[in-house]
C-alpha positions in Angstrom: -0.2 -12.7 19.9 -1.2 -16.1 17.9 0.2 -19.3 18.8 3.8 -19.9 15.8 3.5 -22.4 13.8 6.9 -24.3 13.4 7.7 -22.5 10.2 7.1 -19.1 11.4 8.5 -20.3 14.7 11.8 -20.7 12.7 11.6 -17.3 10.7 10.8 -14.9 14.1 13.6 -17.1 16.3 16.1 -14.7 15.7 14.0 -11.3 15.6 12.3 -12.4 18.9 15.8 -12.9 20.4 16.4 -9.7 19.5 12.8 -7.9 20.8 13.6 -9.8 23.9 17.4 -8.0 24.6 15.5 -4.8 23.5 13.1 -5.0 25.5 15.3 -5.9 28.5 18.1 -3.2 27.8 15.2 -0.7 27.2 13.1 -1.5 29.8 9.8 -1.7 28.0 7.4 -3.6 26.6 6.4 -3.8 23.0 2.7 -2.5 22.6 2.7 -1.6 25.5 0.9 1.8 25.1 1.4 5.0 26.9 3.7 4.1 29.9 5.9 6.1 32.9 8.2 7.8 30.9 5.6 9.0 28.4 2.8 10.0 31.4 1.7 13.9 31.5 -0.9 15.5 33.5 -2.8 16.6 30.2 -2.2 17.1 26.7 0.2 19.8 25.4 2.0 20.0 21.9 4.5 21.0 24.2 4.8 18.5 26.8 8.0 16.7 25.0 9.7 19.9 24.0 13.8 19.0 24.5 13.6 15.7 23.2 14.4 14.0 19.7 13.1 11.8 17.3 14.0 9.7 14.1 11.9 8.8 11.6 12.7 6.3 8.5 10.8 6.8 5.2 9.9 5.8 2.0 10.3 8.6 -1.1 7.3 9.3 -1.5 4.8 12.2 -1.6 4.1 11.7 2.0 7.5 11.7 2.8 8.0 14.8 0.5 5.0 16.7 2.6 6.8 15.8 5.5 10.2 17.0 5.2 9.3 20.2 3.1 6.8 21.6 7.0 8.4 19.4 9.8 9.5 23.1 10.7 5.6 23.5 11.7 6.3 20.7 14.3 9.5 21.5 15.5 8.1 24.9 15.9 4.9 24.2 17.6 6.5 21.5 20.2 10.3 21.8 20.9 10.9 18.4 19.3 13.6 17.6 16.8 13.1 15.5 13.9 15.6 13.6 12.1 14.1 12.6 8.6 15.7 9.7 6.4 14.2 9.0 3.4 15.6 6.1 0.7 14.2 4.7 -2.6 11.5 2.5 -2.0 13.4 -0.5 -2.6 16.1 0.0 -0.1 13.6 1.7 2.7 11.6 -1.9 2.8 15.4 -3.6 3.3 16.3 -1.3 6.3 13.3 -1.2 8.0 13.1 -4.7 8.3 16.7 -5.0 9.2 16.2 -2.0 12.0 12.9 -3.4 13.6 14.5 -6.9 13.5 17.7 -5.3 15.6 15.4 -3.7 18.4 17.6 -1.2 18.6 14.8 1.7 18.9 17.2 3.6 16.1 14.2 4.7 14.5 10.9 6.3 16.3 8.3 6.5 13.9 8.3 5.1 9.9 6.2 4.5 7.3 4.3 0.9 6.9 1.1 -0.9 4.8 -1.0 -3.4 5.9 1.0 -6.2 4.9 4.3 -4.9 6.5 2.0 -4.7 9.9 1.3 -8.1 10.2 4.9 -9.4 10.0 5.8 -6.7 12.6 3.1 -6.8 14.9 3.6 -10.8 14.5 7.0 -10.5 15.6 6.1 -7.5 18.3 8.2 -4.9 16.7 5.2 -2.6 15.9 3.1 -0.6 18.6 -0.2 -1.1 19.1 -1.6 3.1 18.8 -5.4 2.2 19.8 -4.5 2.9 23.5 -2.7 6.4 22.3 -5.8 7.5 20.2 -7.5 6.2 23.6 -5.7 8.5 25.9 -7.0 12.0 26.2 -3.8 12.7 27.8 -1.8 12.1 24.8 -3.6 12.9 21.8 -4.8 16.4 20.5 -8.9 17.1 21.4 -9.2 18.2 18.0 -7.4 15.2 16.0 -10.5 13.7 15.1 -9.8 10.1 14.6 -13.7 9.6 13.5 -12.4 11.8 10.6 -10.3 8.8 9.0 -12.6 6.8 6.1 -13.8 3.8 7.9 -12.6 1.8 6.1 -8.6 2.6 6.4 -9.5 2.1 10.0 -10.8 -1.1 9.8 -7.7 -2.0 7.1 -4.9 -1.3 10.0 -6.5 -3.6 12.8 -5.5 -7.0 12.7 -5.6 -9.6 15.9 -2.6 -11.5 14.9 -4.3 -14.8 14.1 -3.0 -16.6 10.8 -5.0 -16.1 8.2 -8.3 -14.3 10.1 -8.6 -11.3 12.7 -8.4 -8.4 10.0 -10.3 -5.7 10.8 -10.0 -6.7 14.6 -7.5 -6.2 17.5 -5.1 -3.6 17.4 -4.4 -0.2 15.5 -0.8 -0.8 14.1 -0.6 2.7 12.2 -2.5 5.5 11.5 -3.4 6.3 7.6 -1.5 8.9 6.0 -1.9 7.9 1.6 -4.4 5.1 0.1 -4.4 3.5 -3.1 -6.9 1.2 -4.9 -6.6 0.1 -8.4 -8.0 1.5 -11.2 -8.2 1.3 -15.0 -6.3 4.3 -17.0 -6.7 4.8 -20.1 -5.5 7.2 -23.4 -8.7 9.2 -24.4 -7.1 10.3 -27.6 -5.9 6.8 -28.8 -9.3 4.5 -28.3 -11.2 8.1 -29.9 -9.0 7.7 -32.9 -9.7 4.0 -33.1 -13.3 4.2 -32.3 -13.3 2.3 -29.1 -15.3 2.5 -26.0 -14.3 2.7 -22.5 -13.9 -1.0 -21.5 -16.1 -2.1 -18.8 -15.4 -5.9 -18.8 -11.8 -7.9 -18.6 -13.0 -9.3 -21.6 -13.7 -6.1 -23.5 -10.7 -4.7 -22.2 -8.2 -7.8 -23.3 -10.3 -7.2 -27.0 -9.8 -3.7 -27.0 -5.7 -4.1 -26.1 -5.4 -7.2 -28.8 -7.0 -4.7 -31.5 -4.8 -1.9 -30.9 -1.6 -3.4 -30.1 1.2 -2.8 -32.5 -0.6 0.3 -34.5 0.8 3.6 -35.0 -0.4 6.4 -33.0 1.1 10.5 -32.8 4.0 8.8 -34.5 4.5 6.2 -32.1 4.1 2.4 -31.8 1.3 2.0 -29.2 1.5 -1.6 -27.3 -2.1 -2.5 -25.7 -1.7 -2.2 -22.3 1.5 -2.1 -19.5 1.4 -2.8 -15.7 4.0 -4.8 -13.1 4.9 -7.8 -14.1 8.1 -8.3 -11.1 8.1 -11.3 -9.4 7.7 -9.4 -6.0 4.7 -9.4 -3.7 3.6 -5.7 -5.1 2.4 -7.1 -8.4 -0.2 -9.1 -6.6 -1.9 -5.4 -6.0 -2.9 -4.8 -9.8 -3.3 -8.3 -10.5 -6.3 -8.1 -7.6 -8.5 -6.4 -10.0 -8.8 -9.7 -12.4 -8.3 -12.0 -8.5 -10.9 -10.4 -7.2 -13.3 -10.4 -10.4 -13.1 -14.3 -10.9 -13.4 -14.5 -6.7 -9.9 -16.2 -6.1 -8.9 -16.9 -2.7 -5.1 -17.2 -1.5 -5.6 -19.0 1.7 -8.9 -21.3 2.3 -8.7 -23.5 5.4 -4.9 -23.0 6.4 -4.3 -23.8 2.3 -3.4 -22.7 -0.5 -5.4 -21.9 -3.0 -4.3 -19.7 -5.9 -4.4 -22.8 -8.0 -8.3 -23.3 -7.8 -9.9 -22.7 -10.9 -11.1 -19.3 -10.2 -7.4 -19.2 -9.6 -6.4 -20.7 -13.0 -8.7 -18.7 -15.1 -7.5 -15.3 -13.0 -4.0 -15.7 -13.9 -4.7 -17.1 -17.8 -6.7 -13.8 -18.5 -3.9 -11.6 -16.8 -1.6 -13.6 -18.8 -3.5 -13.5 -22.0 -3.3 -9.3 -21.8 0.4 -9.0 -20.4 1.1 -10.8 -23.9 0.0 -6.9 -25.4 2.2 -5.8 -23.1 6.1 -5.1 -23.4 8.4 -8.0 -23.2 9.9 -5.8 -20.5 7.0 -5.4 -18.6 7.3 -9.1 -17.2 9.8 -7.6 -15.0 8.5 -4.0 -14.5 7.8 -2.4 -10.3 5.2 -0.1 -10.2 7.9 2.5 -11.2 9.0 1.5 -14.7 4.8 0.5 -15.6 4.3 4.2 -14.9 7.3 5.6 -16.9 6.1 3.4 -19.9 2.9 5.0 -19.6 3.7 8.6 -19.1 5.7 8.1 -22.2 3.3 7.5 -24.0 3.2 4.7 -25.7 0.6 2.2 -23.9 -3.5 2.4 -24.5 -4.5 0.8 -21.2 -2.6 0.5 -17.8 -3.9 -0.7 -14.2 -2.3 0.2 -11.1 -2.4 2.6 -8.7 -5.5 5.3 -8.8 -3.0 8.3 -7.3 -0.4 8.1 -9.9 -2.8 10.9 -11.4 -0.7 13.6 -10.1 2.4 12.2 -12.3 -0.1 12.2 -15.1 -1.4 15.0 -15.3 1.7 17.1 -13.6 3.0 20.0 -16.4 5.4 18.3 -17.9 3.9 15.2 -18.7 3.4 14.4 -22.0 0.1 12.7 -21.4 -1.8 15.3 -19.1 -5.4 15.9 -19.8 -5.1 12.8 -22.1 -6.0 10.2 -19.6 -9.3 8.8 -18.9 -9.8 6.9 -15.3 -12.8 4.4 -14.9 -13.6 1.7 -12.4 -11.5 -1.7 -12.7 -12.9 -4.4 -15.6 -15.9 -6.4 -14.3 -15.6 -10.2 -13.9 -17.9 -13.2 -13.5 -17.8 -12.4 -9.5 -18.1 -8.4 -10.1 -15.6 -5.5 -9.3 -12.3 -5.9 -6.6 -9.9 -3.5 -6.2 -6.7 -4.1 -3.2 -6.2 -1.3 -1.1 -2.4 -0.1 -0.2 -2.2 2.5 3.1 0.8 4.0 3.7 0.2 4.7 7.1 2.9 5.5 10.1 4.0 3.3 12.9 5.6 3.6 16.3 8.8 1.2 16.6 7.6 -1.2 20.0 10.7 -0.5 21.2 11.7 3.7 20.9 12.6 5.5 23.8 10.4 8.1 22.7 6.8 6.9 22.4 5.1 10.4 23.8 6.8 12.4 21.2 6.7 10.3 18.4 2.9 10.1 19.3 3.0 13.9 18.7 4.8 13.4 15.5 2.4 10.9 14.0 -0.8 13.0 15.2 0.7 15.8 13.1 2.1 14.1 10.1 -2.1 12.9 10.1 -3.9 15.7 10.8 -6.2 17.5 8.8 -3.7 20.4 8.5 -0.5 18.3 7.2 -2.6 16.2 4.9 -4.7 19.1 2.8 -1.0 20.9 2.4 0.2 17.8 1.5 -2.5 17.8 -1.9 0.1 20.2 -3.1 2.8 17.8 -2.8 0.9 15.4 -4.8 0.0 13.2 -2.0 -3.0 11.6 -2.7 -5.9 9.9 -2.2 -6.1 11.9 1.1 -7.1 9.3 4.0 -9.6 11.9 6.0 -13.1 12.4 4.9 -12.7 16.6 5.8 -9.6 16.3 3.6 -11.5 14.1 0.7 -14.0 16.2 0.0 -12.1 19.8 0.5 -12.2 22.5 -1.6 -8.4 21.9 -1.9 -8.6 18.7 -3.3 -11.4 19.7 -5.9 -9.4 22.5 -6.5 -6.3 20.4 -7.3 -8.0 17.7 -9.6 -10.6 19.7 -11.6 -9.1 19.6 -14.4 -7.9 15.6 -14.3 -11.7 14.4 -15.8 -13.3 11.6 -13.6 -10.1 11.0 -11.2 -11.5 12.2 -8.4 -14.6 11.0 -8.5 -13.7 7.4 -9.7 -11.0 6.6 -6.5 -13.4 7.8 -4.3 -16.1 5.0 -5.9 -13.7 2.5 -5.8 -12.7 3.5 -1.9 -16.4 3.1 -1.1 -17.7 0.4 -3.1 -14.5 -2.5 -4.3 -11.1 -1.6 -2.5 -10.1 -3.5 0.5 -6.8 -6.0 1.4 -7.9 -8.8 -0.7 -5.3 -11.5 0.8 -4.8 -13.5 4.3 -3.5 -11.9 7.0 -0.8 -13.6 8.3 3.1 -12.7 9.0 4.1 -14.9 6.4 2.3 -13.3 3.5 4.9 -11.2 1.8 6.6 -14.8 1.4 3.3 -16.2 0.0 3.0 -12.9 -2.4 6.2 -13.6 -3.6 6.3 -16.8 -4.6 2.0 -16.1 -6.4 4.1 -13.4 -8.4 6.9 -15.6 -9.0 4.3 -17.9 -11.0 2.6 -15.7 -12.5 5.6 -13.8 -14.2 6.5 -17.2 -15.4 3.3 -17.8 -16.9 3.9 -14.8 -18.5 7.6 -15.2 -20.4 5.7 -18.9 -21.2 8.1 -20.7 -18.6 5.3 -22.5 -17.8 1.6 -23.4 -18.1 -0.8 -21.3 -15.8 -1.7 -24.6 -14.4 1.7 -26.2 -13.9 2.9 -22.6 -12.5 -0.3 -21.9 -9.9 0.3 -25.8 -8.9 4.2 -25.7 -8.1 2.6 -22.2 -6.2 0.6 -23.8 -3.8 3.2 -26.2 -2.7 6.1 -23.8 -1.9 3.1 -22.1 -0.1 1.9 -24.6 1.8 5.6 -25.4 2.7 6.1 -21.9 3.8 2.8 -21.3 6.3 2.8 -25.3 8.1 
């Protein structure tokens, strides 16, 4: 564990008092790894059999996989599973508050890279290279060299401030990945005789020219995406970051005022304004319903919210196109969001929840969990399956566009450091303020940097 600097000294105090008593009352170290009352002579799915386990998770189509064939597990090891699942908003509230406690209330739950390095900063999270490690503990036919390399390399992280990604331990095992993509209405830019975008700036062109005309009836605004002034929002906004080569963090500093940083945020700016007023405040959640109603030309988020498109009911299904995010002066980028599950550092039941997490990620769970709509799968077997082509065919270049952007833009774009979800939050802060015109870009990105720099010293 890295060295705290006085402000994140101040912000762990209280949850490392609390690890500590844990620990103490538990007897057992966080990140520990496999230890005595976890050790069996050799792997067997039934080698926990009696014993139960709770496991905390987002609503989600993982989550939804999960519940609907934990029956499977219970059934193939003796082990009881507890499953609580809360809105998305309220699950990232509780699990703080619970890994904060130490109580060991909850086993096993669903995490993302940034989420792993403020617990595995504060020690709350275990470290699962030494359970993959252990041929005692983990299935022979897991296959951990399945998982796409880089999803791998996306959950290590060494816990040094702002460096050590893709080092030191494994802090959850990949279960759902994102990356950003471009959507956009077929039918509407065919009727207006517009091309696919492949540029920011022939994308803001194409939103400015058919913002506020009439389409099937409706008025169509030029494009929609998050506009909250929560950490999340950084994630879409990484396709124009990453195009104009911003930087968060350089040298211990911040840096989202830089000029790359500046012109970043006034393009993102300039094609919020063809967005709806309302979208200054949207989550990923309300962006989507504006979009599957029908009434936006262009959106960029998430590449899995395909299923949602293209799903029966929708009433835009087989009218969405999907292409690679808008080039910038510095290329392609694309952030990468793993929902992935953890062990709490301090359960009581590391060897079963071990079990649990080898399951919820094997090659089994994850092709039945296509069905569920849980996608983009994280294992190459499941990737290119004849389930997942069978699931998609009809949904035009989806699945071979996430899989480009997988292999060729998406990664975490921003420091690793246990303060980060502060730092995201107050980068979207400014930018939604840019947005409603509270501010300049400039002005914004500059009052930024110093509540940033105020938060990391």
């Amino acid at each position: 564990m890295n060295p705290l600097t006085p402000a994140r000294w101040r912000r762990s105090l209280t949850a490392a008092g609390a690890v500590i008593a844990a620990v103490v009352l538990a007897g057992c170290s966080p990140s520990a790894g496999p230890d005595a009352s976890s050790d069996v002579k050799s792997f067997d799915w039934k080698n926990f059999s009696g014993t139960e386990i709770n496991v905390l998770m987002s609503e989600h189509p993982l989550s939804g996989a999960i519940k609907e064939n934990v029956d499977d597990f219970e059934t193939k090891t003796g082990i009881k599973v507890n499953i609580e699942t809360l809105t998305e908003s309220d699950y990232m509230v509780k699990i703080l508050t619970e890994l904060q406690s130490g109580s060991g209330t909850y086993d096993a739950f669903m995490t993302s890279q940034p989420m792993n390095y403020q617990y595995a900063a504060a020690g709350w999270i275990e470290d699962l290279q030494p359970w993959v490690d252990d041929t005692k503990q983990t299935a022979p036919d897991w296959d951990f060299k399945d998982f796409f390399p880089a999803l791998i390399d996306a959950e290590r992280w060494d816990t040094t401030d702002f460096g050590g990604a893709g080092e030191g331990g494994l802090w959850a095992i990949p279960a759902n990945e994102e990356g950003y993509a471009l959507f956009y209405r077929k039918d509407i830019l065919e009727a207006n005789g517009i091309a696919v975008p492949h540029t920011i700036d022939e994308l803001i062109a194409a939103a400015k020219k058919l913002d506020g005309t009439q389409f099937d009836g409706k008025e169509i605004r030029g494009f929609v995406s998050r506009g909250d002034k929560t950490y999340p929002t950084l994630n879409p906004f990484s396709t124009f970051a990453g195009a104009y080569g911003v930087k968060d963090i350089t040298d211990g500093k911040a840096t989202v005022n830089s000029p790359e940083g500046i012109k970043a945020v006034e393009k993102w700016v300039e094609l919020m304004q063809t967005a709806p007023k309302a979208a200054s405040t949207y989550t990923w959640y309300e962006a989507q319903q504006d979009f599957l109603a029908g009434t936006s030309a262009f959106y960029i988020d998430a590449d899995h919210m395909a299923p949602d498109f293209e799903k029966d009911s929708s009433a835009i299904a087989g009218k969405v196109g999907y292409a690679l995010p808008p080039e910038g002066p510095e290329g392609r980028a694309s952030s990468m969001w793993v929902w992935s599950l953890g062990m709490n550092a301090a359960s009581k039941q590391k060897g079963a929840t071990w079990q649990f997490i080898q399951w919820a990620t094997s090659k089994e769970l994850l092709t039945t969990a296509i069905g569920n709509g849980n996608m983009n799968p994280t294992r190459v077997s499941v990737a290119d399956s004849p389930e997942m082509a069978e699931a998609t065919k009809d949904w035009g270049d989806y699945n071979k566009v996430w899989k480009e952007i997988l292999a060729d833009y998406a990664s975490w774009p921003y420091s690793p450091s246990a303060t980060w979800t502060e730092v995201g939050d107050i980068w979207a802060t400014s930018i939604q303020s840019a947005i409603l015109g509270q501010s300049d870009v400039k002005t914004a990105l500059d009052d930024a940097a110093d509540k940033i720099n105020s938060a990391i010293e």
